[in-house]
N, C-alpha and C positions, 0 to 999 in steps of 0.2 A: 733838967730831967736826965735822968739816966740812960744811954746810949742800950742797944742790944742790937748785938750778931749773929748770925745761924752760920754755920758751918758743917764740912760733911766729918760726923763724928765716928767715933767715941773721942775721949780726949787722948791727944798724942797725932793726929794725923796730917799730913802736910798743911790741909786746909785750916785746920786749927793754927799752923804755924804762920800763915797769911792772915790769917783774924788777930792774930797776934799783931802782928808788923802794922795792921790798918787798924787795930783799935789803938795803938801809940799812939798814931797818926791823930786820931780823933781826939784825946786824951788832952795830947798840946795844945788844941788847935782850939778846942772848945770848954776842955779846963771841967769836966767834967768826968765819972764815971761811964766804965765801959764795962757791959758783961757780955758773956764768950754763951750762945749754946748751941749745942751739936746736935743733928738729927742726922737720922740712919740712912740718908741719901740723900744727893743731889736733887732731884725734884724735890723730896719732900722740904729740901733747906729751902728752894727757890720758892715754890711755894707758899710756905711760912712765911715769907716776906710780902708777896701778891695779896696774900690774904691779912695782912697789917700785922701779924701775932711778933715782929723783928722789926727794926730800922735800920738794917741792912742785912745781907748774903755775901759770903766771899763763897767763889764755888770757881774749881779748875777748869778752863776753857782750851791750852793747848799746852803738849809736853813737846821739848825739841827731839825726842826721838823719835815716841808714837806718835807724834799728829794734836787735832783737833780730839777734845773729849765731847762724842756727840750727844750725849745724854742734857747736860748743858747748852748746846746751840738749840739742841727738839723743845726744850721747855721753855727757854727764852722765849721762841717763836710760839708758843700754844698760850703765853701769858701772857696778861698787857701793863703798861704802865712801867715798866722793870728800866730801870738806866742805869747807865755803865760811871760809877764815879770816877775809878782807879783801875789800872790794872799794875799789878804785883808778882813779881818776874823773879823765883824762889831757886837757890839749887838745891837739889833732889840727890840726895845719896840714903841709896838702900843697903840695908844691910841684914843679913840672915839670922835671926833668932831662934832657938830653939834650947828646951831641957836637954834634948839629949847630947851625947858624948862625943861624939866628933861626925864629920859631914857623910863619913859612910852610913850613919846610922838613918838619913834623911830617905823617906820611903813615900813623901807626901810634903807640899810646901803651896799655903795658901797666903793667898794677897787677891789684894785688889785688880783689876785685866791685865791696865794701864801697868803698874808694875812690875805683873809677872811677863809683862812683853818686853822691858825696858831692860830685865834682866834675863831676857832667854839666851842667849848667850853663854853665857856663865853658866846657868843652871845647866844644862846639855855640856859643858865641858868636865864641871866640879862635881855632881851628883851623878849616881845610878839612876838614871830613869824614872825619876819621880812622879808622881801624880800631880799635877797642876790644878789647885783646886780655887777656883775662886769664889770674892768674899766681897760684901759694899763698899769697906775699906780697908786700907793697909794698918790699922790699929784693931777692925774686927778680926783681922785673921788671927790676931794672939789668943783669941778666946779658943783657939781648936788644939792646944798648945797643952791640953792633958798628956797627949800620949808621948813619950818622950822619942818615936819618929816621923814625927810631922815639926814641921818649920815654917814658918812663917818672914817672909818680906816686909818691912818694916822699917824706921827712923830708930835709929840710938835715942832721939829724945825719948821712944814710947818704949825701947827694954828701959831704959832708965825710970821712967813713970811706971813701970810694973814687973820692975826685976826680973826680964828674963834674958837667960845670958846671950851676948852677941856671937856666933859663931864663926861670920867673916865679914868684912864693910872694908870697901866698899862692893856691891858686885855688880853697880849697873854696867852696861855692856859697854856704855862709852863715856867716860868722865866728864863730857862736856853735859850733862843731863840737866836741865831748868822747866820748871813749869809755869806757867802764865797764868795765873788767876785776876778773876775779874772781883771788884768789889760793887755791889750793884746795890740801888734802892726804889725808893720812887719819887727822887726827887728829880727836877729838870738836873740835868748839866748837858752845858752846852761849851763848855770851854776845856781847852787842853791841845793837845800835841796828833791824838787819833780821834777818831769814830769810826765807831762800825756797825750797820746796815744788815739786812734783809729785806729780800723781795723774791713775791713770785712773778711768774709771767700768764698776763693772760691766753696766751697760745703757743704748742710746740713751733714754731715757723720758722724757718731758716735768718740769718739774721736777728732773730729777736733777742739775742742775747747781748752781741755785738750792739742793737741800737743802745740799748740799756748801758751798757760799758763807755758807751763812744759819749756820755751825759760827763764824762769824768775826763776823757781824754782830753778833748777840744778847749779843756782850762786847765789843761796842764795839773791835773791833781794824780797824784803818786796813788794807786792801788798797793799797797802791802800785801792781804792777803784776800784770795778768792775762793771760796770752797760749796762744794752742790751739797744739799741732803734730802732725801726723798719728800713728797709733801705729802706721804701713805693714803695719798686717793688713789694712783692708781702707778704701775709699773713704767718708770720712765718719765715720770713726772717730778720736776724739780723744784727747790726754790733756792736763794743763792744767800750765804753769806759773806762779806763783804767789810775789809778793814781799810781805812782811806787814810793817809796823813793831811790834816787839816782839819779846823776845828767849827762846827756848827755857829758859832760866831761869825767868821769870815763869810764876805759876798761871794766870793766864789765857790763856798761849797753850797751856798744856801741856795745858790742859781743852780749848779748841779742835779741836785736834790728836786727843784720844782720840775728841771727836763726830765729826770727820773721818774719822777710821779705820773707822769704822762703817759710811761709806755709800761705800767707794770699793772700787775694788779693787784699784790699786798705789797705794798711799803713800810717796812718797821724801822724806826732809826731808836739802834739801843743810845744814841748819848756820846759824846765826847770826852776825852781820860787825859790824864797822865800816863806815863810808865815810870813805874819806882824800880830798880832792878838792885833785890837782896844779895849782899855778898857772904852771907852769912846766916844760917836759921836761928832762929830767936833759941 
């Protein structure tokens, strides 16, 4: 049967380029066809999978300059069923597109948050005080790309897929720039190198965060990363997410996991990965 991916579109956009790299993946593996489709956001890709219409989601989870992307961690958590197959470790060079004639002519430069932060920098040294406009993706924002002083933040692959000239690349702010995309379905996985977690707590109390942590400590399993997001009931309420080295497989995270369950009150475990890390964009 024929594979399908949702990704955050139009075509040309990072995420497309990690659907890329993990429908290879699939290709080899399974000797089968693989189709690519794009939807106009992150929920709505993730979504489209929860609701069966995909057999998998690649969608951005963390850039090494901005951080986590929270719109992906919020929907994770509001869905159910959703596991982590892969995650896929992209580098990320932006570069300024636009018709017009050279960079003084830039009076307006739309992208996606994520990118127009990655490259603030640059933008505040090399332009006059541009309008910063943002867009769902960094291949939506070529659609604003009538007027020839506005510019757009974007991939070479995507001037290349719709001919529009590059005006400088690279410009993110610090060349070490990588994004982490997760590949997710609904199937179990339980084996790999990571997994990673959410939970809430059932009460603000001193300590109770700490008890929850010390489930991890006490067998010696590595925390990677720890990050809070609101849990929008009310002001100061949390819920955590949570990247562990060791694999759902192993006794000792599975005993972990049971002390855990004990002191929280949502428990989500998105699944166990690999990491593939791209030296190159497709």
């Amino acid at each position: 049967m024929p594979i399908t991916i949702a990704h955050l579109g139009p075509t040309g956009t990072y995420a497309e380029a990690a659907a890329m790299v993990y429908a290879d993946q699939l290709q080899q593996r399974r000797q089968t066809s693989v189709t690519l489709e794009p939807y106009p956001s992150i929920a709505k890709t993730l979504q489209s999978l929860a609701a069966g219409n995909v057999d998998y989601a690649i969608v951005p989870v963390e850039n090494s300059i901005e951080g986590s992307v929270s719109i992906t961690l919020d929907t994770l958590w509001q869905l159910d069923n959703l596991q982590i197959q892969q995650a896929i470790v992209l580098p990320i060079t932006h570069a300024l597109l636009s018709h017009g004639e050279n960079l003084a002519t830039i009076r307006a430069v739309y992208s996606h948050p994520q990118a127009l932060a990655q490259c603030q920098i640059w933008l505040e040294t090399n332009l006059h005080h541009p309008s910063l406009i943002p867009t769902s993706s960094t291949t939506e924002a070529l659609r604003h790309l009538d007027d020839r002083t506005a510019a757009a933040i974007s991939s070479q692959r995507a001037a290349q897929l719709y001919g529009v000239p590059v005006l400088a690349c690279p410009i993110n702010d610090y060349p070490d720039n990588c994004t982490r995309f997760w590949a997710v379905s609904q199937q179990a996985s339980t084996h790999g190198s990571h997994t990673s977690l959410a939970f809430s707590l059932p009460a603000n109390l001193p300590g109770a965060l700490v008890k929850a942590l010390q489930a991890f400590a006490h067998l010696d399993i590595n925390l990677s990363k720890i990050e809070s997001r609101p849990t929008k009931r009310s002001l100061g309420d949390y819920l955590f997410f949570i990247d562990l080295e060791g694999s759902l497989s192993t006794p000792s995270v599975q005993s972990a996991l049971q002390e855990l369950a004990t002191c929280t009150e949502t428990l989500k475990i998105f699944g166990s990965y690999s990491i593939l890390t791209v030296t190159a964009l497709p």
